[in-house]
N, CA and C atoms as an extended XYZ file, in Angstrom:
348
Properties=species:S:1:pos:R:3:atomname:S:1:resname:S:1:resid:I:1 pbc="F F F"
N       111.766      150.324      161.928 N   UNK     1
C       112.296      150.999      163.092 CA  UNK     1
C       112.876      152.371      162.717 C   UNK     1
N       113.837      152.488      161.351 N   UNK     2
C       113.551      154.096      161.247 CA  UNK     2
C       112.923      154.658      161.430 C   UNK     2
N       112.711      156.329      161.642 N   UNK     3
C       111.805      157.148      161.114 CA  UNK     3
C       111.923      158.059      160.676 C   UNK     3
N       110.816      159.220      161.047 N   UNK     4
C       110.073      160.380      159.793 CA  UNK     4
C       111.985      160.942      158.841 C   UNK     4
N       112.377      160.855      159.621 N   UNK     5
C       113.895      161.430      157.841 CA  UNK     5
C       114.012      160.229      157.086 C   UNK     5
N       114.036      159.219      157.278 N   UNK     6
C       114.484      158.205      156.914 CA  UNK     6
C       113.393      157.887      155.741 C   UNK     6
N       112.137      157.777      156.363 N   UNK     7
C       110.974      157.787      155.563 CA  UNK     7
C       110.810      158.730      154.529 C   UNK     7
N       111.187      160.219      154.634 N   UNK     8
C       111.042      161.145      153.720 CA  UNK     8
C       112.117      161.118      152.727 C   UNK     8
N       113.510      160.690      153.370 N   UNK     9
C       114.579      160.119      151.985 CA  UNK     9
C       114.220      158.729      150.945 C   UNK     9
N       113.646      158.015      151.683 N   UNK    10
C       113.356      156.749      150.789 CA  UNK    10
C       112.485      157.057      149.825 C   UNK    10
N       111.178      157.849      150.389 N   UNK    11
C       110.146      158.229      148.984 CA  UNK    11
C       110.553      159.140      147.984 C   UNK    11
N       111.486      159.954      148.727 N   UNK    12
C       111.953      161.429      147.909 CA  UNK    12
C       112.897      161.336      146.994 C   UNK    12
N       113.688      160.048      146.801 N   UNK    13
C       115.117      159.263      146.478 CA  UNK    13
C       115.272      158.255      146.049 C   UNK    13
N       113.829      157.653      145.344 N   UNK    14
C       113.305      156.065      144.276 CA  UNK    14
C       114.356      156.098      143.668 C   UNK    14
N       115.796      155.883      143.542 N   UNK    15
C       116.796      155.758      142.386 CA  UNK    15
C       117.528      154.476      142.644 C   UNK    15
N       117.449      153.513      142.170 N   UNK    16
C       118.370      151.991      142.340 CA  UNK    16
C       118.566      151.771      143.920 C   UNK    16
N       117.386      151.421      143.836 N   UNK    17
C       116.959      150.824      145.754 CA  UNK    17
C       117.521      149.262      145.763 C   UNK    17
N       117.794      148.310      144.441 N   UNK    18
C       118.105      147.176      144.933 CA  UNK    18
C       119.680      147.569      144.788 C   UNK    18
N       120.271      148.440      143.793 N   UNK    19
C       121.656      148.784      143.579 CA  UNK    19
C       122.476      149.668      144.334 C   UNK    19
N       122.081      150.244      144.364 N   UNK    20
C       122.834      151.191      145.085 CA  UNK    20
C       122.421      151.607      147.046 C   UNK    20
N       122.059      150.614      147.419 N   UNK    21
C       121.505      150.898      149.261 CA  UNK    21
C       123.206      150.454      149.485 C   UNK    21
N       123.039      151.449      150.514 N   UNK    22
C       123.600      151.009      151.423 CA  UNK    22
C       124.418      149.749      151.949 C   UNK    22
N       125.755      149.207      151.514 N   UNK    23
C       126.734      147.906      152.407 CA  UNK    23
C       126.378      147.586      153.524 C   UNK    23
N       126.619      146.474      153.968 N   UNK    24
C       127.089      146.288      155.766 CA  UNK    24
C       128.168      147.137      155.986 C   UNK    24
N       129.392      147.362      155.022 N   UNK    25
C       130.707      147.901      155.359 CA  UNK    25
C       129.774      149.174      156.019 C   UNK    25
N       129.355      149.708      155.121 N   UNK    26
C       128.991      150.793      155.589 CA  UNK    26
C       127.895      151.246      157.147 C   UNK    26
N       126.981      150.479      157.091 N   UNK    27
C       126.258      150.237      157.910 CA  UNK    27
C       126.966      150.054      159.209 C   UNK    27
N       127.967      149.108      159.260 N   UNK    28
C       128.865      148.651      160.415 CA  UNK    28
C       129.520      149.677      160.669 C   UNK    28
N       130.125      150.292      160.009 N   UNK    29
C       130.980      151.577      160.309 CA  UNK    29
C       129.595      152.591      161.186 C   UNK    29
N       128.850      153.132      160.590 N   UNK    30
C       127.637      154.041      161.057 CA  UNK    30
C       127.620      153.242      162.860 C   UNK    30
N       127.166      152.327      163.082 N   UNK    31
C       126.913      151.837      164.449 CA  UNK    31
C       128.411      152.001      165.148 C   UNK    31
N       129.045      151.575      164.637 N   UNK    32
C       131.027      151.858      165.206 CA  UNK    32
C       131.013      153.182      165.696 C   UNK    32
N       130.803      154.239      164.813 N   UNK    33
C       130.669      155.498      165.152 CA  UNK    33
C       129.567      156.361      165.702 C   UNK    33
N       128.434      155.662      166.051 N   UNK    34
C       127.503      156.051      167.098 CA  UNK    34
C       128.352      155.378      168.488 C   UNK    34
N       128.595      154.190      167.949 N   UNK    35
C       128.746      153.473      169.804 CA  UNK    35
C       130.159      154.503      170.435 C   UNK    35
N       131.067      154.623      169.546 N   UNK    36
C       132.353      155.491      170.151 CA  UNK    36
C       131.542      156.893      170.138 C   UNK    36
N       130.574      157.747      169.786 N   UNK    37
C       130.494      158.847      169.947 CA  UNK    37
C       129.694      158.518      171.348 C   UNK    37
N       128.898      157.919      171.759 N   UNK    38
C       128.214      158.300      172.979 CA  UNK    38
C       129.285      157.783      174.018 C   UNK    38
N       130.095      156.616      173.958 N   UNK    39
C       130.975      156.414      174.989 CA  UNK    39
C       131.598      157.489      174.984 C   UNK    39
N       132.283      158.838      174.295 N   UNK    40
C       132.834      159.740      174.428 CA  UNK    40
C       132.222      161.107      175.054 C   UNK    40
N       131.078      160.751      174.869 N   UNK    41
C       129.944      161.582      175.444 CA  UNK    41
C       129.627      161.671      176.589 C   UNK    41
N       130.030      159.916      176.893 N   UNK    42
C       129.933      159.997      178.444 CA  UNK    42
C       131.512      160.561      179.252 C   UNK    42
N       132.540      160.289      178.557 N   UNK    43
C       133.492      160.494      179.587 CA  UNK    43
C       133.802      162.161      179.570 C   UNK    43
N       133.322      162.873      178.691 N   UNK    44
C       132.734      164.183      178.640 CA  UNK    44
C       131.545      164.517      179.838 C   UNK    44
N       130.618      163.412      180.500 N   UNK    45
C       129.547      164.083      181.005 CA  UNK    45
C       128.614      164.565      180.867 C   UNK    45
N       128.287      163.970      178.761 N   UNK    46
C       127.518      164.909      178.400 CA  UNK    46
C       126.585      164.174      178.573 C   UNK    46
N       126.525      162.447      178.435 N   UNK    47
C       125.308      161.787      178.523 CA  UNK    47
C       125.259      160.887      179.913 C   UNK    47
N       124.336      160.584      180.470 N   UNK    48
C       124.123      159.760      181.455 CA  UNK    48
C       124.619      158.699      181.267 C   UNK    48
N       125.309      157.597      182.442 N   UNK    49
C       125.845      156.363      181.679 CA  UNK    49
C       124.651      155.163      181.455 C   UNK    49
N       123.406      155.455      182.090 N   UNK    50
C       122.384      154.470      181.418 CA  UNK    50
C       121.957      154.966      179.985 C   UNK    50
N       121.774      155.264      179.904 N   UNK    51
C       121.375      156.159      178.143 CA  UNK    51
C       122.820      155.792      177.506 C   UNK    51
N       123.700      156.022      177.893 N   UNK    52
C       124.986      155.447      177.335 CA  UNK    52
C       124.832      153.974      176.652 C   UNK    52
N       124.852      153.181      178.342 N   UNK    53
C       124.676      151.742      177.969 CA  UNK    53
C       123.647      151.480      176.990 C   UNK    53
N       122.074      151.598      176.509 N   UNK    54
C       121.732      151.554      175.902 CA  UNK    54
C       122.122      151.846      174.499 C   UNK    54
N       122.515      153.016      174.643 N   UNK    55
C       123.117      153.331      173.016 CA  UNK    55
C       123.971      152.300      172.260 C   UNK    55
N       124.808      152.158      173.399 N   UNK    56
C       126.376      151.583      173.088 CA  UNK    56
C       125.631      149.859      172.625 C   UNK    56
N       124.369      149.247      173.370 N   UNK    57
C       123.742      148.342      172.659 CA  UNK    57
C       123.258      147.891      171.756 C   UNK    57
N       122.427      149.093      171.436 N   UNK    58
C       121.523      149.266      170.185 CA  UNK    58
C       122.857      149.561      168.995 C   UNK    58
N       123.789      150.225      169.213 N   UNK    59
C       124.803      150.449      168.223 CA  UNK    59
C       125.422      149.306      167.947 C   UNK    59
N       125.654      148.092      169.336 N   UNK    60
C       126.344      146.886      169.204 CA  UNK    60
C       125.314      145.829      167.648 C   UNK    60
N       124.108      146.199      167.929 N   UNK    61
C       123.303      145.590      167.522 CA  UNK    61
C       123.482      146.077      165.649 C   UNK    61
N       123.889      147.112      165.361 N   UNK    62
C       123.915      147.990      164.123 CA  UNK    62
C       125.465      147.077      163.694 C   UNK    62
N       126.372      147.230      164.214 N   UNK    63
C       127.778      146.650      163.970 CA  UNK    63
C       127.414      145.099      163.896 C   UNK    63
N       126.891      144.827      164.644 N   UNK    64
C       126.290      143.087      164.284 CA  UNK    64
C       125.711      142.105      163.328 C   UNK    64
N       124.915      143.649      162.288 N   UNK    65
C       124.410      142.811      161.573 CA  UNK    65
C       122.915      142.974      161.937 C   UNK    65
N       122.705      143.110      163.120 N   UNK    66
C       121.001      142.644      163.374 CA  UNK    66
C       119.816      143.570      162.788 C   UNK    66
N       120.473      144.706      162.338 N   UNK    67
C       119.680      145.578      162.131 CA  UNK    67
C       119.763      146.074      160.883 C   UNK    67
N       120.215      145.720      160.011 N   UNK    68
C       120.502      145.710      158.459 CA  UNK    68
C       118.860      146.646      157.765 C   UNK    68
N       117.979      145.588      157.624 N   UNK    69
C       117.395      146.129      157.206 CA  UNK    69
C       116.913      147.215      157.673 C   UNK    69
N       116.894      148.017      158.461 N   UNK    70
C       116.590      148.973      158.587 CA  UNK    70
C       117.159      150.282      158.241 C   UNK    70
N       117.945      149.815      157.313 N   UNK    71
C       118.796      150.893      156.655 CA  UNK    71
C       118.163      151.072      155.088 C   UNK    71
N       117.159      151.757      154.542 N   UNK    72
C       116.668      151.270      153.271 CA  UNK    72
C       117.810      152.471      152.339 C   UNK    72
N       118.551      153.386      152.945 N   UNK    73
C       118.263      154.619      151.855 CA  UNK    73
C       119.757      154.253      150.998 C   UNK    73
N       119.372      154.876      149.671 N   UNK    74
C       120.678      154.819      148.452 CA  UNK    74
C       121.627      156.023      148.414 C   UNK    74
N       122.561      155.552      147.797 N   UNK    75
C       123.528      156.509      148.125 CA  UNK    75
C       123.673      158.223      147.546 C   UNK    75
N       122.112      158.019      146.575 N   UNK    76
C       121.943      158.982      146.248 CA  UNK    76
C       120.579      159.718      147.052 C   UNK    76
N       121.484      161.016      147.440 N   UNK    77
C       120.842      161.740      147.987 CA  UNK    77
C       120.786      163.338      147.438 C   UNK    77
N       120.697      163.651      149.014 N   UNK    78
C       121.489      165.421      148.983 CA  UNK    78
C       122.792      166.216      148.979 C   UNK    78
N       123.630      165.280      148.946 N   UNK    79
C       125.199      165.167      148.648 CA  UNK    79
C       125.753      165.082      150.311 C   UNK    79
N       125.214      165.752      151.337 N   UNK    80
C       125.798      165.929      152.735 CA  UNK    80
C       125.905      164.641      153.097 C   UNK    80
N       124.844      163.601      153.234 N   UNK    81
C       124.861      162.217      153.988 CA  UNK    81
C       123.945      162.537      154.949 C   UNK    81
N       123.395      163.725      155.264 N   UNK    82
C       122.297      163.954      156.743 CA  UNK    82
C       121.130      162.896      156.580 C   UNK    82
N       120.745      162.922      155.472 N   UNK    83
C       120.108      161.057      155.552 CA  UNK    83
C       120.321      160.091      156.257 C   UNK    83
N       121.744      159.840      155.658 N   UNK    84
C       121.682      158.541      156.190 CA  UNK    84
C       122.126      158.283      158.065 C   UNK    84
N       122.816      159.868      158.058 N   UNK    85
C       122.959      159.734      159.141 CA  UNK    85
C       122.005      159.763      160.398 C   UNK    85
N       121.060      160.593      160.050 N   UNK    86
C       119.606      160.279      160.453 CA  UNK    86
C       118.804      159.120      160.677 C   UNK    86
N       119.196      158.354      159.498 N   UNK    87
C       118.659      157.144      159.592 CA  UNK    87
C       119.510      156.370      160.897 C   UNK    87
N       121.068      156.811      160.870 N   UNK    88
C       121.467      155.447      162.122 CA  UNK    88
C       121.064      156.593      163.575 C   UNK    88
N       121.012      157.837      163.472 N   UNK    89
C       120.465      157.992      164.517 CA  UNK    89
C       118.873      157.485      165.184 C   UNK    89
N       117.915      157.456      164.044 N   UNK    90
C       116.483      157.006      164.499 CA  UNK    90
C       116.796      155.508      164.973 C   UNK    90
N       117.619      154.853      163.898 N   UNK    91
C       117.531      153.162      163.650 CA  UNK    91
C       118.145      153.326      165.734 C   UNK    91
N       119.158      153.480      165.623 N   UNK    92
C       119.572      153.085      166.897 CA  UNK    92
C       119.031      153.922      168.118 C   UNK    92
N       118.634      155.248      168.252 N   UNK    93
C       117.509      155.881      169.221 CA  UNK    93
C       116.565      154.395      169.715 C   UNK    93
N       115.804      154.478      168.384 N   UNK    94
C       114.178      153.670      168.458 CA  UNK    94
C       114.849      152.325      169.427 C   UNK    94
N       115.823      151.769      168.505 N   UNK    95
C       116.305      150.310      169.360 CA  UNK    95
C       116.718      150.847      170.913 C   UNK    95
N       117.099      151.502      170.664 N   UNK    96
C       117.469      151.633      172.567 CA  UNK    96
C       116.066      152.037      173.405 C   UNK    96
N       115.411      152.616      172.670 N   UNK    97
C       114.040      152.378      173.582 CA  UNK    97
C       112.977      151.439      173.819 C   UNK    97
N       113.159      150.501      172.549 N   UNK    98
C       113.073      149.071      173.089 CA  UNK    98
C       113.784      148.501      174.212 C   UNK    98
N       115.291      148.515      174.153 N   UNK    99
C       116.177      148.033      175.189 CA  UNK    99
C       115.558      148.475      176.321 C   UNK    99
N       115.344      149.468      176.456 N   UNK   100
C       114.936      150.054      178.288 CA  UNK   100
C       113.842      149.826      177.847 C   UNK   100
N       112.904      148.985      177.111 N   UNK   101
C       111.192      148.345      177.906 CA  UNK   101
C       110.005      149.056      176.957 C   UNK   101
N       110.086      149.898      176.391 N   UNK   102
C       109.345      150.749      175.761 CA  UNK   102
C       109.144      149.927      174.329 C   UNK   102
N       108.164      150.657      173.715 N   UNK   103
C       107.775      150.590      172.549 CA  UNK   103
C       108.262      151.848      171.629 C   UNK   103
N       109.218      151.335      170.491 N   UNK   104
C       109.743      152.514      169.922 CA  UNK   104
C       108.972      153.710      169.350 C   UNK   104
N       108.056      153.377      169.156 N   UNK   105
C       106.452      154.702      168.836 CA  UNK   105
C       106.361      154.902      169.569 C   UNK   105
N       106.165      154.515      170.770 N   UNK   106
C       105.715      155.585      172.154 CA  UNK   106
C       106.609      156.955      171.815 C   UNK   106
N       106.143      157.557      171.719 N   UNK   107
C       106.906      159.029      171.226 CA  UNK   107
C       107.030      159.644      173.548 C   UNK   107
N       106.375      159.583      174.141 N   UNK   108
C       106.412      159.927      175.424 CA  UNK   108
C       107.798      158.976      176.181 C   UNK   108
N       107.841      158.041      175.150 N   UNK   109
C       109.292      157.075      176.501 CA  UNK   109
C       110.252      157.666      175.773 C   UNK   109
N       110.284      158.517      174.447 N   UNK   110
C       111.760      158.893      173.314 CA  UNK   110
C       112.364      159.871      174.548 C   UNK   110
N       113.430      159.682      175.326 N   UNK   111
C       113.630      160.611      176.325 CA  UNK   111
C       115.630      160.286      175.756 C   UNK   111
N       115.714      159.149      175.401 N   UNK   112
C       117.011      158.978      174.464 CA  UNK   112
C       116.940      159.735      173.014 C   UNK   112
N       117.937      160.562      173.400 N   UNK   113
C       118.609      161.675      172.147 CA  UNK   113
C       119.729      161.128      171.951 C   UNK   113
N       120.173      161.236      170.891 N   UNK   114
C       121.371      160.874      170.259 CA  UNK   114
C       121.958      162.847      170.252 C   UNK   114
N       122.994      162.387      170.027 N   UNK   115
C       124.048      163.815      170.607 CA  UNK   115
C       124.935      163.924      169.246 C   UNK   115
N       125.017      163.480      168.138 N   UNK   116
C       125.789      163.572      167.052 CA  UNK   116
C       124.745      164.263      165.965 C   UNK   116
């Protein structure tokens, strides 16, 4: 369910993939802080509250546990983190366009942007 950043850090970044990926601590935190950034987004106005609700799902789903693996990348990167943060933006985008009915490749239903 990631994609194309996510994909280009994992091949670009072969360094202790069973050692060094990514926690749940961490992972859980990433969905915590997508789901509070779009609820804040909305009481800003910046996002619609259906695109909201979705987010705030697909993020529930990241804090849960359910979506673990889809976090492949190690902590070594490019020093910023735009990786990985990329990664919980695709991971949870793609899932919310499942949620509203779509197929997360349909690149024509991606009409959910993440705002962080």
């Amino acid at each position: 369910m990631w994609g194309a950043q996510t994909e280009w850090s994992h091949r670009n970044f072969p360094i202790g993939f069973d050692r060094y990926r990514w926690g749940r601590p961490v992972i859980r935190a990433l969905g915590i802080l997508k789901k509070c950034t779009a609820r804040a987004n909305a009481e800003l106005g910046q996002l619609p509250h259906d695109k909201v609700d979705l987010i705030v799902r697909a993020a529930q789903d990241v804090i849960d546990g359910k979506l673990d693996g889809e976090f492949p990348l190690v902590m070594f990167q490019t020093g910023s983190g735009t990786q990985t943060n990329m990664n919980a933006n695709e991971v949870i985008a793609n899932r919310a366009i499942q949620l509203a009915g779509a197929e997360w490749w349909d690149r024509k239903s991606q009409s959910i942007q993440m705002t962080t």
